[in-house]
N, C-alpha and C positions, 0 to 999 in steps of 0.2 A: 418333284423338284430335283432339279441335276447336282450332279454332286458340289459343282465349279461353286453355283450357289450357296450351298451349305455350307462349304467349307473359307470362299468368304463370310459368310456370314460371323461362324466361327472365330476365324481371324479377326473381324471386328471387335467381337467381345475381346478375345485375349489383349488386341492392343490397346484398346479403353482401360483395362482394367489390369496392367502389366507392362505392355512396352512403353508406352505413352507416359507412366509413374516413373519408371527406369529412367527415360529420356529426360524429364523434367528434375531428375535428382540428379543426374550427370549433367546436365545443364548447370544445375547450384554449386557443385562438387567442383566446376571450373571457374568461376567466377572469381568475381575480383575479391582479391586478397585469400586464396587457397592455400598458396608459399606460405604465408606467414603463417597459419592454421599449422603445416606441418613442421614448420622450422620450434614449434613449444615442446618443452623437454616431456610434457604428457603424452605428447601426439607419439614421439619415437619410444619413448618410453611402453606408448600402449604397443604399438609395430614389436617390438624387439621381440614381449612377453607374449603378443601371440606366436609369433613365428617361434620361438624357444620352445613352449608349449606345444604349440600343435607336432614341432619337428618331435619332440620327447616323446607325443604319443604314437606318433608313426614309429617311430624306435622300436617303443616298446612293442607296440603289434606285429609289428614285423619279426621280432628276435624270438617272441612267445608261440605267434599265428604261425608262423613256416613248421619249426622242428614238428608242433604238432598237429600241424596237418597232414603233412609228409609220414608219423606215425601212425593218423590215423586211417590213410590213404592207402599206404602201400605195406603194413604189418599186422600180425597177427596180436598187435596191442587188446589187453585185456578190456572190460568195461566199455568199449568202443561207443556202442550203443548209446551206452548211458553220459557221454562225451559227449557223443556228438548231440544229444537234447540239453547240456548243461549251454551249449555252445551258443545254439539257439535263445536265450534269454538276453544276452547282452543288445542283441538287434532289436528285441521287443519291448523290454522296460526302457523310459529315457535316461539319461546320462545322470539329470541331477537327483535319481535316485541313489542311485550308486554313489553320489558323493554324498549325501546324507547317512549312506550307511558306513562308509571309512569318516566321516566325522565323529560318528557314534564309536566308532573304533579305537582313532587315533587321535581325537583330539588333544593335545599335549596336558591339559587341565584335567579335566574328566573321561577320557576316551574309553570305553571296557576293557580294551588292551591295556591302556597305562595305569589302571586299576590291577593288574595282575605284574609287571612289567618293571612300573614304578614313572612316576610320574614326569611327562618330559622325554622319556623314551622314544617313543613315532611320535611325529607331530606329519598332518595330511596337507595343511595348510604350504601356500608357496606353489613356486613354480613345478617343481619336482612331484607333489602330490596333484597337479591337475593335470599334467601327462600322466604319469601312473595311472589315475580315473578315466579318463578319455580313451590314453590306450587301450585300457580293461574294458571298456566300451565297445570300443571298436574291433575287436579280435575276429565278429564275425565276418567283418570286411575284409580281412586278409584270408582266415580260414578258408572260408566259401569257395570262392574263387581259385585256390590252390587248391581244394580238392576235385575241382571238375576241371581244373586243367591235369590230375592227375591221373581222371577217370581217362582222359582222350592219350595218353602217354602207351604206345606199343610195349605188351606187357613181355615181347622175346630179348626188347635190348637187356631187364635187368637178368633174363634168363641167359643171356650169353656174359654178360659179367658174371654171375654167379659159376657155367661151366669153365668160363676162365679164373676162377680160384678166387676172387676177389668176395672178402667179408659182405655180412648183411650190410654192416654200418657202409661199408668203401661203396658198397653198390648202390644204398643209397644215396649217399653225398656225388657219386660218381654221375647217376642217371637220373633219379627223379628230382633233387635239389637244383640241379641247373634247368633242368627241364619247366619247373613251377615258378623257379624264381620270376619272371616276367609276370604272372601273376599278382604272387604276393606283393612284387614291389608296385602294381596297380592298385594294390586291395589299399596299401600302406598310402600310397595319393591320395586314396579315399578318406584316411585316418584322420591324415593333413588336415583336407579341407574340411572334413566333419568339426573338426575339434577345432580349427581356425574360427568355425562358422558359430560353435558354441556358445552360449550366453549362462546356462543357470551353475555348470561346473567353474569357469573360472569367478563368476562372481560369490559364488557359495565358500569356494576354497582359495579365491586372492584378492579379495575386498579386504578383508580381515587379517589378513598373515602380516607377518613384522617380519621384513618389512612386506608394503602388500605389493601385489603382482598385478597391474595394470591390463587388457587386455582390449586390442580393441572394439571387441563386441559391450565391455563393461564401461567402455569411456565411451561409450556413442551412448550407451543408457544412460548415463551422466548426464551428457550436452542437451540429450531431448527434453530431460526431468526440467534444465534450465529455460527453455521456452524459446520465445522466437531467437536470440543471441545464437543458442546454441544449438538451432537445428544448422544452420549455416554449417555451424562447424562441423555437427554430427555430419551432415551432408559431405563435407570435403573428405573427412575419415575413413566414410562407408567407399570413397574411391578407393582407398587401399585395401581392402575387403575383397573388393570388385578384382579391382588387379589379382592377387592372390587367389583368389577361386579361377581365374579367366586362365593363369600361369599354369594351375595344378590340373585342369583338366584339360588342357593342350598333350601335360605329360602324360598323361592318363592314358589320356587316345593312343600318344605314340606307343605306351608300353603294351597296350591292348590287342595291339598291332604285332606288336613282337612276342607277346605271349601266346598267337595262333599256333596248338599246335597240330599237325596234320599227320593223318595217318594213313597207312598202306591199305588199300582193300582187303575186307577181312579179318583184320588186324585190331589188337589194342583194345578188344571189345570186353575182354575178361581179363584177371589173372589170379594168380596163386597169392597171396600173404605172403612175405617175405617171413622167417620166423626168428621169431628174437634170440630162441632159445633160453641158455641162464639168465639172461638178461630181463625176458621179459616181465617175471612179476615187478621188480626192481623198477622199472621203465614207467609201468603201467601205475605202479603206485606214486612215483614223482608227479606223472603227467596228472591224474586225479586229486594231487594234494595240490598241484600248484591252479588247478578249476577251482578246487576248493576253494584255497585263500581268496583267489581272483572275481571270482560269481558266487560261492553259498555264504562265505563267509560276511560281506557285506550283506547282504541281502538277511539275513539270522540278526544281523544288529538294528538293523531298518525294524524289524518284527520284537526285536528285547526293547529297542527304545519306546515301543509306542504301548508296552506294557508297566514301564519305569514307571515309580509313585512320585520319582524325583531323576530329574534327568542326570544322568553319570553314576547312580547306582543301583543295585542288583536288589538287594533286600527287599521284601516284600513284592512281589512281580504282582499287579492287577490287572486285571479288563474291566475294573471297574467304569475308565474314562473312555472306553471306544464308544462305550452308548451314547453318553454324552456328545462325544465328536462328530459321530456318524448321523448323528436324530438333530446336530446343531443349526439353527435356522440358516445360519451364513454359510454350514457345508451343504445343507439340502439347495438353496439357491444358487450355489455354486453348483454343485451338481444336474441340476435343472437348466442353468446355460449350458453348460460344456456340455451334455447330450443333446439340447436341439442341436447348437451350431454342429456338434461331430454328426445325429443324422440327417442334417439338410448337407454339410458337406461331403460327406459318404454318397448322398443321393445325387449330391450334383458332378462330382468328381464321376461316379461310375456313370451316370448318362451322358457328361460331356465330353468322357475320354471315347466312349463305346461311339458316339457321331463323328469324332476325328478321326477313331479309327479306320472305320465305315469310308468314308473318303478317299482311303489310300493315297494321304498327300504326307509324302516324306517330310515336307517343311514345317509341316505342321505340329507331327511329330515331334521335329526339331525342337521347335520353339516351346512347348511341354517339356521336353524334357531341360531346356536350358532356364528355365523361370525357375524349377525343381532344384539344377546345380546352384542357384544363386543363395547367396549366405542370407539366411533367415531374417537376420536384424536389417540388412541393407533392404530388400525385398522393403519389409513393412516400413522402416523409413520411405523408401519413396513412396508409399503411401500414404504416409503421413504428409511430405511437402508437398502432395499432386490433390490432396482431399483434403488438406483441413480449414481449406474455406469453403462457401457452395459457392458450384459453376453453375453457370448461367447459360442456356442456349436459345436464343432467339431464334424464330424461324420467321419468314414474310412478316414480319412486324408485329406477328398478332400471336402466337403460338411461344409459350415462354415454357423451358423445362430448367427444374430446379436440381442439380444433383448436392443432398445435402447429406455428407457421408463422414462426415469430420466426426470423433467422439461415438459412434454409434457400434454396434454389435455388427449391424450388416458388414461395415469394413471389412469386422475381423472376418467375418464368414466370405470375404471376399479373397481376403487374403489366404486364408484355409485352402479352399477351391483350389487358386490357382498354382500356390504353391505344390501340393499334392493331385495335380492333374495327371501327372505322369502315373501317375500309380493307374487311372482308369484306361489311360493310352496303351501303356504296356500290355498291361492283364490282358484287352482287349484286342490288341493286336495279335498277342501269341494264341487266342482261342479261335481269332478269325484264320488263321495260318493253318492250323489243322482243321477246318472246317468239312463236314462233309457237303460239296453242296449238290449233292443230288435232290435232298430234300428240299431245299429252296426250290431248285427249279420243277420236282415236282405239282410243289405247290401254285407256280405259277401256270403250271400248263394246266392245274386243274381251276384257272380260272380266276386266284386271289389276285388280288393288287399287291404292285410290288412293297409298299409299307406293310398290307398284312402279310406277305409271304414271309418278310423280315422278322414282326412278330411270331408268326406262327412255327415256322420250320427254325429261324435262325436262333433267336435271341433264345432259346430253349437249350442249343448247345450250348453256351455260353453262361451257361448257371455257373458253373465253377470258377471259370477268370472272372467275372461279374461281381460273385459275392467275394471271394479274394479279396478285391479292387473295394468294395465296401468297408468288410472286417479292417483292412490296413489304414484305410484312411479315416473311419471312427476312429480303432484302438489309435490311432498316431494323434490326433485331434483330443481325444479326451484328455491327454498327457501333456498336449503340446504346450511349452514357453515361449521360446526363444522371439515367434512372431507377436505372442499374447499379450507380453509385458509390457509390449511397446504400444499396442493397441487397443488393449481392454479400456473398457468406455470407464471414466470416474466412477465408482459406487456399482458396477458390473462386474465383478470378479467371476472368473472361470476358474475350473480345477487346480490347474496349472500354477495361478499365479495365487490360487490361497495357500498352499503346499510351499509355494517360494518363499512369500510373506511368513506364514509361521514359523519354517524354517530356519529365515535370515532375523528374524525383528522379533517374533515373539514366544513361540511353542513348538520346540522343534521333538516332545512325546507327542502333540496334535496332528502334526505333519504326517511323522512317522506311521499314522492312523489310516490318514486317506492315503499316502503311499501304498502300504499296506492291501488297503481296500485295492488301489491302480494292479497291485500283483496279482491280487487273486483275479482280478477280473479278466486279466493277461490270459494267466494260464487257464483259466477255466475255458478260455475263448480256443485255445490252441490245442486244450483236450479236445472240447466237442469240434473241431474243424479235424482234428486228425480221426476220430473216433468214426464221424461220418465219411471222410475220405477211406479208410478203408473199409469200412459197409460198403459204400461205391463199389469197390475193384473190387471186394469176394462174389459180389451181384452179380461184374461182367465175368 
């Protein structure tokens, strides 16, 4: 079969089940009486508190991510190591974990902080605590990114600043901070739209706040809860969603563009640590305490809460209720969906990104990774107004197909796929890039067909991007909300949304349990993938 084939074929799918929802909810999103939908003091009201929010968390990522990435990039910073895995957590648990554990923290009434503090002290709740959360979320977005634009930085410019007499701190600010900034400030785009796109942090920590903080991902869950009325609306909403992600990743690209940096033959492929000197234990211990507060600290109250005999105090700590929570007929069947849909969507995600890839169609690509940038909520809205009646397609008069996908699980596992396609496109693409293909064509001169030479010789190099592309799209799917809450079928609960519900409505030591469970399972995933990756590299 030629590729041209496959890869419409491909494209069919995606725009059945992606462009075609998109279109039909921009269709709604225009329609008559849109003006009026935004001209209500909820509507601006939601617009202000995301855009306030999301800005706050790009702030904060940005002001926390640079200094220390730039410490950990170009200095002889203590602990580095042990930084740079604390850094890694915030990319792999989701967001509304972390706000459940600054609630356990700072709740104004009961927080375990305002237990020590005095009551009324931190309050997390409002505008201000859901940047702080999100920011803290996102640090890996800026991080990241600033240290591999720092890796590519010629390590002789800060050696000629430093024989020019200019301080470690002058030489830093001087050479690597302008150098990464184009970076960071793309990482911090990122923060934007990440926390624009959020649904369980600002309804967790601005449903409830006095006064409460509106956002538009929390007023589109509103409008849908209201039924046909209010998907209209939700529809017109999600156009501002749409605008705002479409705005942020135009900037994206341009700064992406300006953050190439290029280097001499040769050159910039190593350097020396810059040294702190007296400075450095001082340095090293601010940088560790301020991870602390930022990643262990919530994460330690996530773990006190789901041992409390009574929520907001210390006194008697038990495990006597995890048994209970964990063996609960409603978490075993909640856990029971959230692993099929995560491995059918793990398995469809890595086979249908590894055939795009296969293709080598740039647009293709494209279009994966732009369904990927689109805000979660909007995404499964227009799956909602494109699927929640059955369509109908007649063929010669005689030949009738029913597509009936309104309320059902399949949905969400639809929405799953496509939303995290890019994860199998990527992985897939950067394993075919280094490809050796001698073995392929080995293979074929010894005679296979080109499908088994594929199997045989290719898809073998490809274990590593492959399960990657797997592990990410499980672990992201076991956890996920934001598309879940809006699509989980009545009386179907996934992980996700029984962790939200306890959370917000009724048990939030329950919660705290199968969170809990969501960590270990994280990190245990991240041990054995690093523990096997390097068995791998001592082998070669």
């Amino acid at each position: 079969m030629s590729s041209k084939l496959v890869a419409a074929g491909l494209f069919s799918v995606l725009a059945v089940f992606a462009l075609v929802p998109l279109g039909v909810l921009l269709l709604r999103s225009t329609g008559e009486g849109w003006l009026s939908v935004w001209r209500e003091d909820g509507a601006l009201w939601a617009l202000r508190g995301t855009l306030l929010t999301a800005s706050g968390a790009a702030l904060f990522a940005l002001v926390i991510g640079l200094p220390v990435a730039i410490l950990l990039g170009r200095t002889d910073l203590a602990w580095a190591r042990a930084a740079r895995t604390l850094l890694t957590l915030p990319s792999a648990i989701p967001p509304y974990i972390w706000a459940m554990g600054w609630v356990a923290l700072a709740n104004p009434r009961a927080g375990l902080l305002n237990l020590v503090l005095g009551p009324g002290t931190l309050d997390i709740y409002g505008a201000a605590g859901i940047a702080f959360v999100l920011g803290g979320a996102g640090l890996p977005l800026v991080v990241l990114p600033t240290l591999a634009a720092l890796s590519r930085i010629d390590a002789s410019l800060e050696e000629a600043a430093r024989l020019s007499g200019a301080s470690v701190w002058k030489t830093l600010l001087a050479v690597p901070v302008p150098l990464a900034l184009p970076s960071a400030l793309s990482g911090a785009a990122l923060v934007f739209l990440s926390s624009a796109s959020s649904f369980g942090v600002p309804y967790i920590l601005g449903v409830t706040a006095n006064p409460p903080t509106p956002t538009l991902t929390t007023r589109l869950y509103g409008e849908v809860l209201m039924g046909a009325g209010g998907l209209h609306r939700a529809a017109v909403l999600s156009l501002g969603l749409l605008v705002i992600a479409v705005s942020v990743l135009v900037l994206n690209a341009w700064l992406s563009g300006r953050s190439a940096v290029r280097l001499s033959s040769g050159k910039g492929l190593s350097h020396r640590p810059l040294p702190l000197g007296r400075a450095r234990w001082v340095t090293s211990l601010l940088v560790m305490a301020l991870l602390a507060v930022v990643i262990i600290l919530p994460l330690s109250a996530v773990f006190l809460t789901s041992v409390q005999p009574t929520w907001g105090e210390l006194r008697g700590l038990t495990f006597s209720h995890w048994q209970g929570v964990l063996s609960s007929p409603r978490t075993l069947a909640a856990a029971g969906r959230s692993a099929m849909l995560s491995l059918a969507a793990a398995a469809l995600v890595t086979g249908l990104g590894l055939a795009i890839a296969t293709t080598r169609r740039k647009w293709l690509e494209t279009v994966g990774d732009g369904i990927f940038a689109l805000p979660g909520t909007v995404f499964a809205l227009a799956l909602i107004v494109t699927f929640s009646r059955d369509l109908r397609f007649i063929a010669f008069e005689r030949v009738a197909l029913v597509l009936a996908l309104g309320n059902t699980l399949t949905l969400l596992l639809i929405a799953y796929v496509a939303k995290h396609l890019a994860y199998g496109i990527r992985n897939s693409s950067d394993g075919l890039s280094q490809l050796d293909p001698s073995l392929a064509e080995a293979a074929r001169l010894s005679g296979a067909s080109g499908p088994r030479a594929f199997l045989d010789a290719v898809v073998p190099q490809l274990r590593g991007p492959l399960g990657a592309a797997f592990l990410l799209t499980f672990l992201t799917c076991m956890t996920e909300l934001t598309v879940s809450v809006l699509l989980v079928p009545t009386g179907a609960e996934v992980l996700g949304t029984l962790v939200f519900e306890l959370q917000s409505y009724a048990d939030p030591a329950s919660a705290s349990v199968i969170a809990c469970a969501f960590i270990v399972m994280i990190l245990i995933v991240i041990t054995t993938t690093s523990v096997v990756a390097r068995a791998r590299g001592a082998r070669r």
